[in-house]
N, C-alpha and C positions, 0 to 999 in steps of 0.2 A: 504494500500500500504506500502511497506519495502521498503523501499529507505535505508537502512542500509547498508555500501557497506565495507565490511573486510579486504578485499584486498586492498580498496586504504585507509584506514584507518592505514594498515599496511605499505602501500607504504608513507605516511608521516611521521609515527612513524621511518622507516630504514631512509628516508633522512634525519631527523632531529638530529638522531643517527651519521650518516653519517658527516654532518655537526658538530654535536659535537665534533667527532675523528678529524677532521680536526683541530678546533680551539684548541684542546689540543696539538696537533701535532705541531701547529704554534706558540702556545705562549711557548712549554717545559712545564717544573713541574712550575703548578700553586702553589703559593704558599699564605698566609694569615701571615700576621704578625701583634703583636699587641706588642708593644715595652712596652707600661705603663706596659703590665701585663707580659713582660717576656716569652711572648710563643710566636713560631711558627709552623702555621701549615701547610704542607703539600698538595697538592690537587693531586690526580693521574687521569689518565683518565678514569678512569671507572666512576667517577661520573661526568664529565664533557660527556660523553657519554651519559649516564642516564639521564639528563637535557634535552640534546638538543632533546632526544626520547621526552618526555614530550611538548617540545617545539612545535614539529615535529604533538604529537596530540592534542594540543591547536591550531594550524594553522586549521587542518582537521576539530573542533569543530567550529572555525569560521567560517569557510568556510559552512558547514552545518546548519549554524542558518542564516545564508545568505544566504542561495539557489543557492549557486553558483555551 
């Protein structure tokens, strides 16, 4: 049996993406600062986007070793 399901695999990965664009939207430019060493870094949305897809198919991977 394939219980493998793409579409909703895909449909966690856009909400989770989805969700990301949001919280970058909300917080502005992330930003990382480390004062001892004199840098700062930047964060744009693309990679707070990129996460939250991740995030989005870490949720779907629980959800399938739990049978839900």
């Amino acid at each position: 049996m394939n219980d493998n399901n793409i579409g909703e695999a895909v449909g966690f990965a856009a909400g989770g993406a989805v969700l990301g664009g949001g919280a970058a939207a909300t917080l502005g430019g992330i930003g990382v600062l480390a004062p001892a060493a004199g840098i700062a870094v930047g964060i744009g949305a693309a990679p707070v986007v990129a996460a939250g897809a991740v995030v989005g198919l870490a949720a779907y991977g629980i959800k399938k070793a739990f049978g839900w």
